[in-house]
Backbone bond lengths (Angstrom), bond angles and torsions (degrees), N, CA, C in turn:
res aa  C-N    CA-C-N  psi(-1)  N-CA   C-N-CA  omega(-1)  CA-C   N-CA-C  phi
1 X - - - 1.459 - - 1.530 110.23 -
2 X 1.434 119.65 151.41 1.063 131.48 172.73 1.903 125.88 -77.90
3 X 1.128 116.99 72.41 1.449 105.42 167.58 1.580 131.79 -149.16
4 X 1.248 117.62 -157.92 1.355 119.02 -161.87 1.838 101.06 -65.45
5 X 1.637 94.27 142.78 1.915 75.55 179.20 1.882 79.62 -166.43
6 X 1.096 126.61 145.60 1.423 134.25 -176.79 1.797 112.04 -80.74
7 X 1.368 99.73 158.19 1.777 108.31 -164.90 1.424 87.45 -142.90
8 X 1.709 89.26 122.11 1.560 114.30 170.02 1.698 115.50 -92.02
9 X 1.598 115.79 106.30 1.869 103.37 171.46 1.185 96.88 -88.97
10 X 1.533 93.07 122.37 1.575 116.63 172.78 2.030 110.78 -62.60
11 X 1.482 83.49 -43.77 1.997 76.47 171.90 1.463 120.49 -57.37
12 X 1.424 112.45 -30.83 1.552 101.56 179.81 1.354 122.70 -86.41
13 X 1.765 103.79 -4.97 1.471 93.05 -154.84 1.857 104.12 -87.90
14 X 0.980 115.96 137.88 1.569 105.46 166.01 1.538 129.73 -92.40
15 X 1.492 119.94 34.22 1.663 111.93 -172.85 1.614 105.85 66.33
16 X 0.856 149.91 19.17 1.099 122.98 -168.96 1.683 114.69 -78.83
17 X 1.386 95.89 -38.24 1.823 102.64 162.39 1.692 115.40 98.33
18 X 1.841 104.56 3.69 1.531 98.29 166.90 1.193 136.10 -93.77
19 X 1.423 117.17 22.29 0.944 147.67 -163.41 2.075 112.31 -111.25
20 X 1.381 87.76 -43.79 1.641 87.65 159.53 1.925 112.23 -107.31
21 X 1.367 107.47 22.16 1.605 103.52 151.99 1.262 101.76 -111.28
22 X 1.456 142.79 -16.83 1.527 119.45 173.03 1.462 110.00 -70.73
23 X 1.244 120.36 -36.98 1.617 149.32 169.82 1.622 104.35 -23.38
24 X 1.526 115.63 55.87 1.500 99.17 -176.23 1.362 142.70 -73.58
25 X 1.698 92.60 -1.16 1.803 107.43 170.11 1.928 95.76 -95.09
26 X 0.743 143.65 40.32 1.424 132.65 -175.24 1.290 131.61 26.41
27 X 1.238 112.74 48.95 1.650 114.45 -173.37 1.086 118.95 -79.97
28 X 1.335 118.77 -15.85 1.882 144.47 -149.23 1.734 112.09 -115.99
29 X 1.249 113.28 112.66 1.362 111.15 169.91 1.166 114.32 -135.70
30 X 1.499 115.03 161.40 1.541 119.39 -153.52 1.708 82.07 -100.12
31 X 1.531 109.86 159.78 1.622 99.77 -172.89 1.549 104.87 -178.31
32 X 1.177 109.15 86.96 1.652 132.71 -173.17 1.596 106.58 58.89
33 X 1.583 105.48 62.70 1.204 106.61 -178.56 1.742 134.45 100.74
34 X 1.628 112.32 -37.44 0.698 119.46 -122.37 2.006 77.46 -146.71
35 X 1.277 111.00 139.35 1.836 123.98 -173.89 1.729 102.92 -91.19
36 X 0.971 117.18 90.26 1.853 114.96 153.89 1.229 98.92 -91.14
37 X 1.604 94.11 159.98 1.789 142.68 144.74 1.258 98.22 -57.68
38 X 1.053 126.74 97.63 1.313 119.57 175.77 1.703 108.88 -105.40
39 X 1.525 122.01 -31.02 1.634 121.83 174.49 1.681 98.99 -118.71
40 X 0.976 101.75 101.12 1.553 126.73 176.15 1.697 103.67 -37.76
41 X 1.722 88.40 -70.40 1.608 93.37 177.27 1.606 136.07 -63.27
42 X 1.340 82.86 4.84 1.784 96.54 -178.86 1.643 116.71 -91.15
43 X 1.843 105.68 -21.40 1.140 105.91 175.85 1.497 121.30 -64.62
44 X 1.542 153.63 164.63 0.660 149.22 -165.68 1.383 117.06 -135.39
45 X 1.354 92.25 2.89 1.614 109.86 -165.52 1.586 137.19 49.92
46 X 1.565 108.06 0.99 1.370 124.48 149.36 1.431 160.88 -5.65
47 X 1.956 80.98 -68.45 1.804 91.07 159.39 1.315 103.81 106.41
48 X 1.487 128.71 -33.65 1.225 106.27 -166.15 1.344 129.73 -65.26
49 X 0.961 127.23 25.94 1.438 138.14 178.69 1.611 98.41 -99.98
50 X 1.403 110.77 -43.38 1.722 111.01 -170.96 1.518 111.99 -45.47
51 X 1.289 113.25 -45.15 1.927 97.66 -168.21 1.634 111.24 -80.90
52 X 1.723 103.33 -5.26 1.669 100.17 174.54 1.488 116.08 -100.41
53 X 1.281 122.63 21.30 1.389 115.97 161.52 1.224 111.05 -110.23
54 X 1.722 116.68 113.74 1.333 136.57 168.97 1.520 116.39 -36.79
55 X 0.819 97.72 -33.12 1.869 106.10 -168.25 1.534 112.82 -94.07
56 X 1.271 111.26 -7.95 1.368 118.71 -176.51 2.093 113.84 52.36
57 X 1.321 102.60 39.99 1.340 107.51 160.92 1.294 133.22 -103.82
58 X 1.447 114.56 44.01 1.652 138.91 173.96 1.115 95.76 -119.48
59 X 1.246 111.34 141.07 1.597 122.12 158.87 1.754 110.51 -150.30
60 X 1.059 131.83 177.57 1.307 143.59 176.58 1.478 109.93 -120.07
61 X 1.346 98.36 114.22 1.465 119.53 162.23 1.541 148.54 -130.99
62 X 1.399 130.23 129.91 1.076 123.71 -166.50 1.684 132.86 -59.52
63 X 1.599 135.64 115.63 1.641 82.59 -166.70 1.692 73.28 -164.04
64 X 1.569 118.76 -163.15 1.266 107.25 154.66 1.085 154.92 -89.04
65 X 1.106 134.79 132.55 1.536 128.71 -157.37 1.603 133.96 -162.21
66 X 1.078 122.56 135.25 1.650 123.32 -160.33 1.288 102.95 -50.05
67 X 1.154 138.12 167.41 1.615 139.41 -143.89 1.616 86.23 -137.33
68 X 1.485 100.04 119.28 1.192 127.80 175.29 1.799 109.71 -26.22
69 X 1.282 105.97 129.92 1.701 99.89 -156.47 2.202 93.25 -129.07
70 X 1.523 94.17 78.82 2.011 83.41 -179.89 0.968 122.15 -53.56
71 X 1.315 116.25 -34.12 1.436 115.91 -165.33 1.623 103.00 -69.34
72 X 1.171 123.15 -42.12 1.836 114.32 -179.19 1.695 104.17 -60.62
73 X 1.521 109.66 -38.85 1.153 106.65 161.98 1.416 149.55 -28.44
74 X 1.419 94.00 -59.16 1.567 122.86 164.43 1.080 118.17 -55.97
75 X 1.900 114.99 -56.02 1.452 127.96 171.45 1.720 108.26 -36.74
76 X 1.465 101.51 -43.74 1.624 106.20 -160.98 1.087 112.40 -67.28
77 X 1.562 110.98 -49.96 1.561 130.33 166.70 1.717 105.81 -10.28
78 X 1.719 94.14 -82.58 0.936 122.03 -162.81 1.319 106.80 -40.74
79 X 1.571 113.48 -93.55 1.595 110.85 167.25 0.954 127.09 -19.92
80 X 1.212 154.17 -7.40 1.541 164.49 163.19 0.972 115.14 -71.22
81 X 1.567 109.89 -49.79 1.865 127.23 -169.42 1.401 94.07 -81.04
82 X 1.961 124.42 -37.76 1.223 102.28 173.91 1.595 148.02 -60.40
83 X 1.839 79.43 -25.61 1.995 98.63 164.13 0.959 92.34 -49.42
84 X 1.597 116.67 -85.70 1.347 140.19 -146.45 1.475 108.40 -9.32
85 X 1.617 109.49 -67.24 1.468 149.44 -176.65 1.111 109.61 -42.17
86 X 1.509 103.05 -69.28 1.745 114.91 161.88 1.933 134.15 -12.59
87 X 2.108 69.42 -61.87 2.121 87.28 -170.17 1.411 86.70 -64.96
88 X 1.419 141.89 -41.15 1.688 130.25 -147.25 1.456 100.92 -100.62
89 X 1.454 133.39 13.12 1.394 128.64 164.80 1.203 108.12 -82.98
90 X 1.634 116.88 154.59 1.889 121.48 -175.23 1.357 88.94 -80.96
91 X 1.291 129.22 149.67 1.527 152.00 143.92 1.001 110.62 -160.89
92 X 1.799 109.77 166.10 1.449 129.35 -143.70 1.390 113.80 -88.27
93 X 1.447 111.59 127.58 1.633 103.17 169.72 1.233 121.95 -29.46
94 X 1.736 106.43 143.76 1.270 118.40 -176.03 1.551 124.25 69.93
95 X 1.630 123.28 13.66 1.527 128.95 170.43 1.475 85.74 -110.53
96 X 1.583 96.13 176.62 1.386 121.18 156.56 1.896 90.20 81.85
97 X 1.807 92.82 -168.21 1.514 100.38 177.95 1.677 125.28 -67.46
98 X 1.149 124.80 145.86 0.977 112.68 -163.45 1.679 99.02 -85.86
99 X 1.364 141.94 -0.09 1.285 117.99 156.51 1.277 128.36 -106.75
100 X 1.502 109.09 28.66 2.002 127.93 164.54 1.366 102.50 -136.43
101 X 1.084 114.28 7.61 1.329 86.47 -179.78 1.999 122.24 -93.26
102 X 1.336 121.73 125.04 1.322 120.19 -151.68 1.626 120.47 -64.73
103 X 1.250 119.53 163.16 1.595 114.47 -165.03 2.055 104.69 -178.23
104 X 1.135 100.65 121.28 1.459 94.55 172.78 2.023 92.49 -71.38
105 X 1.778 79.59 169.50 1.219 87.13 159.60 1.591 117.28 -132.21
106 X 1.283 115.81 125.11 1.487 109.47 -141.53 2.108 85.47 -89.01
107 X 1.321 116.01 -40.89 1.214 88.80 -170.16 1.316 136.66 -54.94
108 X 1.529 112.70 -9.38 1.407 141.33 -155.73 1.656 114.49 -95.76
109 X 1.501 96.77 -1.18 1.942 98.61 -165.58 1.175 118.05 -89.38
110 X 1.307 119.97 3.51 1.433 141.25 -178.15 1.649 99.11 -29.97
111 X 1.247 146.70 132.90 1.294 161.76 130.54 1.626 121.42 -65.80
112 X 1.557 124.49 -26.12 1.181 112.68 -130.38 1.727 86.39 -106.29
113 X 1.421 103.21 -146.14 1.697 95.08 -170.09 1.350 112.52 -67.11
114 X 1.364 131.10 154.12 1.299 130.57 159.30 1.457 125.74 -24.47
115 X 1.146 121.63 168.85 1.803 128.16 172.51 1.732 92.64 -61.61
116 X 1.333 96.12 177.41 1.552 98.89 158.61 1.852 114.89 -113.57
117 X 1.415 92.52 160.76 1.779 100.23 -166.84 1.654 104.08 -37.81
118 X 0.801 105.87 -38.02 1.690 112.59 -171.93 1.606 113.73 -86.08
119 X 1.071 115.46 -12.06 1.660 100.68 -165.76 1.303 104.74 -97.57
120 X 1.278 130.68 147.67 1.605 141.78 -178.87 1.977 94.22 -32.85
121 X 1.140 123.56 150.40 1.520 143.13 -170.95 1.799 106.94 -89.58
122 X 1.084 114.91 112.80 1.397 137.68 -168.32 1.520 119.11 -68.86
123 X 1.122 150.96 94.97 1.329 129.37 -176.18 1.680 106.58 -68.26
124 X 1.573 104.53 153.71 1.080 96.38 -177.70 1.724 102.10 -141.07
125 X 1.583 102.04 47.33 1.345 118.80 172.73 1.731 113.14 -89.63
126 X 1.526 107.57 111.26 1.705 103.21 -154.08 1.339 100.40 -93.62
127 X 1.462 141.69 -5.34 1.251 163.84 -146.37 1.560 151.96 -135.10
128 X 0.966 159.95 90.99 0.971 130.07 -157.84 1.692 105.23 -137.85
129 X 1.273 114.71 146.73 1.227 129.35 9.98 1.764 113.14 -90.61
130 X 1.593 111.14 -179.61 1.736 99.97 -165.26 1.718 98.19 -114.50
131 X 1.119 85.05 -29.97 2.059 104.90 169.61 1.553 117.13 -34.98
132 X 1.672 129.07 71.37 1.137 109.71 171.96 0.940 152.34 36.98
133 X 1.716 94.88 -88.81 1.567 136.53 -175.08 1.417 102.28 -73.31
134 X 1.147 136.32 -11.02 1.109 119.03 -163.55 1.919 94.50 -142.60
135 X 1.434 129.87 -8.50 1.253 102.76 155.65 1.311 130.90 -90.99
136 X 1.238 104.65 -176.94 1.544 119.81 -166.71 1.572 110.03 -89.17
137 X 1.979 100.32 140.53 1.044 111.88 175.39 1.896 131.23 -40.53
138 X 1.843 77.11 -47.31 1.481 84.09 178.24 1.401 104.36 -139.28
139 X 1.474 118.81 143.27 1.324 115.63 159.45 1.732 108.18 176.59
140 X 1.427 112.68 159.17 1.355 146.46 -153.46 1.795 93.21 -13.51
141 X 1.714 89.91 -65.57 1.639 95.63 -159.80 1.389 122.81 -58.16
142 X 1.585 119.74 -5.54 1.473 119.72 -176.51 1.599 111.81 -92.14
143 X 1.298 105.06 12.58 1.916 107.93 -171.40 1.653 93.36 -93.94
144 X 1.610 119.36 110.24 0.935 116.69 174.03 1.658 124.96 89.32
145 X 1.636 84.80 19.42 2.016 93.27 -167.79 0.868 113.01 -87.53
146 X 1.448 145.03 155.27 1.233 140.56 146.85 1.669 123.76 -85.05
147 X 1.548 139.59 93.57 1.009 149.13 -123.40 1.647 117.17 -99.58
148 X 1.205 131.21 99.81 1.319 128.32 177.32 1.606 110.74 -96.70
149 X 0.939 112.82 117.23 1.918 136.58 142.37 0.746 123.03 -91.71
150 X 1.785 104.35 106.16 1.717 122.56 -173.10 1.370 115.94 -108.29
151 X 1.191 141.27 175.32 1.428 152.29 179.92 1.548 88.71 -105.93
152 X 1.769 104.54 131.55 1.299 102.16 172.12 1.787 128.19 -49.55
153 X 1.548 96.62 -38.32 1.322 99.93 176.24 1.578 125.39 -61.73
154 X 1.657 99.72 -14.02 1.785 92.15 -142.86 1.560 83.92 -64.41
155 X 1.419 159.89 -43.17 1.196 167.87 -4.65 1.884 85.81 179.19
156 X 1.740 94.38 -65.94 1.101 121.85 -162.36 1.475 103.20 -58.57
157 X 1.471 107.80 -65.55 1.582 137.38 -174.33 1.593 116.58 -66.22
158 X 1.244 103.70 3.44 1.649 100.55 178.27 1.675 112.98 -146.41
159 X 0.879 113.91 79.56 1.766 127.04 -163.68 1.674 103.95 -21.58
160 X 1.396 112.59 -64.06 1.293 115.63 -173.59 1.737 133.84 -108.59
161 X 1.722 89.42 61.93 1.621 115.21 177.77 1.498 115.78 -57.64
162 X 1.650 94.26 -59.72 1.298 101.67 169.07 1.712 124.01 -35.53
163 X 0.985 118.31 -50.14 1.785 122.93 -154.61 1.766 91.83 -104.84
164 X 1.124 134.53 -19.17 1.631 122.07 -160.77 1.416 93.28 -124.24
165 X 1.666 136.72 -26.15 1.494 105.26 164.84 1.497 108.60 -138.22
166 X 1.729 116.35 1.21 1.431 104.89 166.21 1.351 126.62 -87.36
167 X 1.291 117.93 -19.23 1.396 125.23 171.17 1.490 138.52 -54.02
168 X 1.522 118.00 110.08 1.250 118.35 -134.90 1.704 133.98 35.23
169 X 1.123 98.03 55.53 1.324 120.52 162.84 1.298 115.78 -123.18
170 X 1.925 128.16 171.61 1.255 125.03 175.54 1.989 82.87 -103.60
171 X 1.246 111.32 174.63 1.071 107.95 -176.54 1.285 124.73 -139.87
172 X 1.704 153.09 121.95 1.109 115.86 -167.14 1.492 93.21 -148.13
173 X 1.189 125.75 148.23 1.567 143.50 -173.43 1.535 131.26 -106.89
174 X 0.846 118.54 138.54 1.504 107.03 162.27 1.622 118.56 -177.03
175 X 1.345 134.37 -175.56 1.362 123.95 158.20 1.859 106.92 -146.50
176 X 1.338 92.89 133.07 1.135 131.14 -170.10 1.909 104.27 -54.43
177 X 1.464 115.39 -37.50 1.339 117.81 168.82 1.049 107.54 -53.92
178 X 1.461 102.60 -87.04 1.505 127.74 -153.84 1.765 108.96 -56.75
179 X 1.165 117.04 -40.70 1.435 121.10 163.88 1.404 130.84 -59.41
180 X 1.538 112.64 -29.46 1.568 120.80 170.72 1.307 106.67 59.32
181 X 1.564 133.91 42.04 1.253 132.13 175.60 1.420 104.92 -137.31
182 X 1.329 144.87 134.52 1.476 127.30 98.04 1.420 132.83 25.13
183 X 1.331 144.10 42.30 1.250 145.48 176.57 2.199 105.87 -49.28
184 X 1.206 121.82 -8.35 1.154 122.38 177.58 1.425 135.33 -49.24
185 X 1.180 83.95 -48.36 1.995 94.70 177.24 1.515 97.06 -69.75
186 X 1.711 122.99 -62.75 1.104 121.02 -165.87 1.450 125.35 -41.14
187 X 1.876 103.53 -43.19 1.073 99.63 167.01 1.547 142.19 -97.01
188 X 1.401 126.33 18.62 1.232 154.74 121.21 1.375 127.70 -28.93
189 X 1.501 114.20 -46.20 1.291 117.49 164.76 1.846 115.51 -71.73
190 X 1.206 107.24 -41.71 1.196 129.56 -171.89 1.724 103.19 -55.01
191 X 1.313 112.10 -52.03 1.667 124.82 179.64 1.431 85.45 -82.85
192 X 1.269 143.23 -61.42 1.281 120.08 -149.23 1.661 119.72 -66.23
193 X 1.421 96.12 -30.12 1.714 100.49 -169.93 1.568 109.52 -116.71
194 X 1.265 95.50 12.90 2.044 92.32 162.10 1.791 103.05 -110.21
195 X 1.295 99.87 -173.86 1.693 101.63 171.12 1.481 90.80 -119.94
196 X 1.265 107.59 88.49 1.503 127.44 164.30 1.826 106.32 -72.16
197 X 1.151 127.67 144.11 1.428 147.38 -173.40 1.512 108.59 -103.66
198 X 1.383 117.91 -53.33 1.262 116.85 -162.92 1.670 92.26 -161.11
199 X 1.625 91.70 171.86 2.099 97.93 170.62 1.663 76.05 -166.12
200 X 1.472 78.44 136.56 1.863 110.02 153.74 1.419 108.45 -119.72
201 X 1.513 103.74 137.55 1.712 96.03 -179.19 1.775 73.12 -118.69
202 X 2.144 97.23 158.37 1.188 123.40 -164.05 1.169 101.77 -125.22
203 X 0.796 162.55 65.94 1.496 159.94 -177.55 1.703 113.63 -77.91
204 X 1.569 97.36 166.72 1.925 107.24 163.28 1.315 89.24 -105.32
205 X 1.654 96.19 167.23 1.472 128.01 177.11 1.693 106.51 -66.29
206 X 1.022 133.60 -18.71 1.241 165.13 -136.00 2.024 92.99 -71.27
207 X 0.912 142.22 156.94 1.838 119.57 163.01 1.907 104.99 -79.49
208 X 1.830 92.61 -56.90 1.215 73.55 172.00 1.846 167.37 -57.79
209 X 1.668 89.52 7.52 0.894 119.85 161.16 1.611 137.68 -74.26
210 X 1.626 90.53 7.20 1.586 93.71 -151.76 1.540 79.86 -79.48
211 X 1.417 120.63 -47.93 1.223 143.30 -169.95 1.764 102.67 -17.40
212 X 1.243 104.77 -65.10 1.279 102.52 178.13 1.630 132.75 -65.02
213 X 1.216 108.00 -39.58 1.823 121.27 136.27 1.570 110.24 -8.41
214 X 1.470 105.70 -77.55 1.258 118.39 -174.56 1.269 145.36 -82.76
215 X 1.539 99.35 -17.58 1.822 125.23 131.94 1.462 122.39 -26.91
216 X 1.269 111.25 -59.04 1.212 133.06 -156.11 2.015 115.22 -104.06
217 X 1.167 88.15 0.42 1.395 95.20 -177.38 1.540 102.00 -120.78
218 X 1.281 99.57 -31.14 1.796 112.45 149.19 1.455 127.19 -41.56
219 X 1.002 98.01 -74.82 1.317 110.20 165.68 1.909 121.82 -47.12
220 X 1.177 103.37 -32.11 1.448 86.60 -160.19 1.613 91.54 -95.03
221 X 1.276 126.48 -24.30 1.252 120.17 164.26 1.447 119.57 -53.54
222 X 1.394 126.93 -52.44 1.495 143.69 -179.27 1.419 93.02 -62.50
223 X 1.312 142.52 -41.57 1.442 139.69 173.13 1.421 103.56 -41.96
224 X 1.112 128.61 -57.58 1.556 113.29 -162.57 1.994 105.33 126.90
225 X 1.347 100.43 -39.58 1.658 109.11 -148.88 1.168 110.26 -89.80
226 X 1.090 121.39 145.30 1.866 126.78 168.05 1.374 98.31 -86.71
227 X 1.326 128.57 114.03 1.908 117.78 147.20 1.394 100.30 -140.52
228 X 1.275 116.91 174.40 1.099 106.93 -150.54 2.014 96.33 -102.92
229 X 1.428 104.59 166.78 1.754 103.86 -159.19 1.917 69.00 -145.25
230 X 1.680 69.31 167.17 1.694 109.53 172.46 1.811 116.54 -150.05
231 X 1.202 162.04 138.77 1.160 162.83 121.89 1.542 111.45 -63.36
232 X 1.233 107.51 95.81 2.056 121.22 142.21 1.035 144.58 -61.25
233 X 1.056 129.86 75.21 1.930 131.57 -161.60 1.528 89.34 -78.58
234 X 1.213 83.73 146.04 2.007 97.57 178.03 1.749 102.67 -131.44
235 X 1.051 129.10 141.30 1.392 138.47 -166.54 1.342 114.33 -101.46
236 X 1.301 125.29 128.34 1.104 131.06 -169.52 1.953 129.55 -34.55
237 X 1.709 82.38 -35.24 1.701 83.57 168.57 1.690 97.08 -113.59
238 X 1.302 124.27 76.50 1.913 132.87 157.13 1.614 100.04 54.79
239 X 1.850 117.61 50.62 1.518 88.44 156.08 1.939 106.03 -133.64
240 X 1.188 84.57 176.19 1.605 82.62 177.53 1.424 117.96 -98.83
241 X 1.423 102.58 107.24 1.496 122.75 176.06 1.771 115.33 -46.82
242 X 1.342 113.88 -57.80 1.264 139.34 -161.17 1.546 130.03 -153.65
């Protein structure tokens, strides 16, 4: 059949990939760089992908094409939400996928003084995985944790994350843009049903960063619990705002 269905220019596009997160039937996949149509029938001919590509390499065009199919849609939905569900259930170290599946990391629990100026740079990631989206509601390492929520960037933007707020902490990351979710509930459960100690949230100066700020302050209100919190703004070129 003949109708409306969207056109990706591969020359303009740069990967950037917000274009298959506005994409809420999944038509859009990222693919050596570069955003295809990859399920024809998934497009809907809609658009909402058009005002989130920076580069303006979406357009709408008429031409032929499989006729919008919801129900696979729906199917897809679904299966997705069933991962989803999946990654955020507790199970035992060493099952599941091997890049969610949860695990302290024992060499990493160090408490005591920092490295010294000179010695090779220590990670002090006690956990895994640190990805939000992808850890678990509940499990071993949050009994008694002291809880950091970082901005993916701050990592980048602040030389010494590791040693001044990941150290002996559990740790968990994400950004509120690029993810297009609500991290609130998740982390609500997370404070509500561990015996969490403390949380520092880490943020950039950035606005959209506030998001996670307010995730997390969400959450700990909707938790129920008094412990005590702090917010760290970090500045675009590594300083401390606050």
């Amino acid at each position: 059949m003949i109708r409306k269905i969207i056109h990706i220019d591969e020359e303009k596009c740069n990967g950037c990939g917000l274009c298959a997160e506005a994409c809420h039937e999944g038509a859009i996949d990222i693919v050596d760089g570069k955003a295809k149509l990859m399920r024809e029938s998934f497009c809907d001919g809609f658009g909402d992908c058009l005002p989130n590509c920076p580069t303006g390499a979406i357009s709408f065009e008429e031409r032929e094409a499989p006729a919008y199919d919801e129900a696979a849609v729906k199917e897809s939905r679904r299966k997705k939400a069933v991962l989803e569900a999946v990654s955020q259930m507790p199970h035992h170290p060493g099952s599941g996928c091997p890049g969610s599946k949860y695990m302290s990391l024992a060499g990493n629990e160090s408490e005591e003084a920092p490295a010294p100026a000179a010695a090779k740079p220590v990670s002090r990631l006690r956990q895994w995985p640190c990805q939000i989206k992808l850890a678990p509601t509940r499990a071993p390492f949050y009994e008694g944790a002291k809880l950091l929520i970082a901005a993916d960037c701050s990592a980048y933007a602040y030389a010494n994350l590791h040693e001044e707020f990941m150290r002996g902490k559990i740790t968990l990351i994400g950004c509120p843009k690029l993810d297009d979710v609500d991290y609130s509930e998740k982390l609500t459960e997370i404070i509500r049903d561990n015996d969490i100690q403390s949380l520092t949230i880490v943020r950039m100066e950035v606005p959209c960063c506030g998001g996670l700020q307010r995730a997390a302050e969400t959450a700990l209100r909707n938790s129920g619990k008094f412990i005590p919190w702090q917010v760290v703004t970090i500045s675009r070129d590594g300083r401390i705002l606050d």
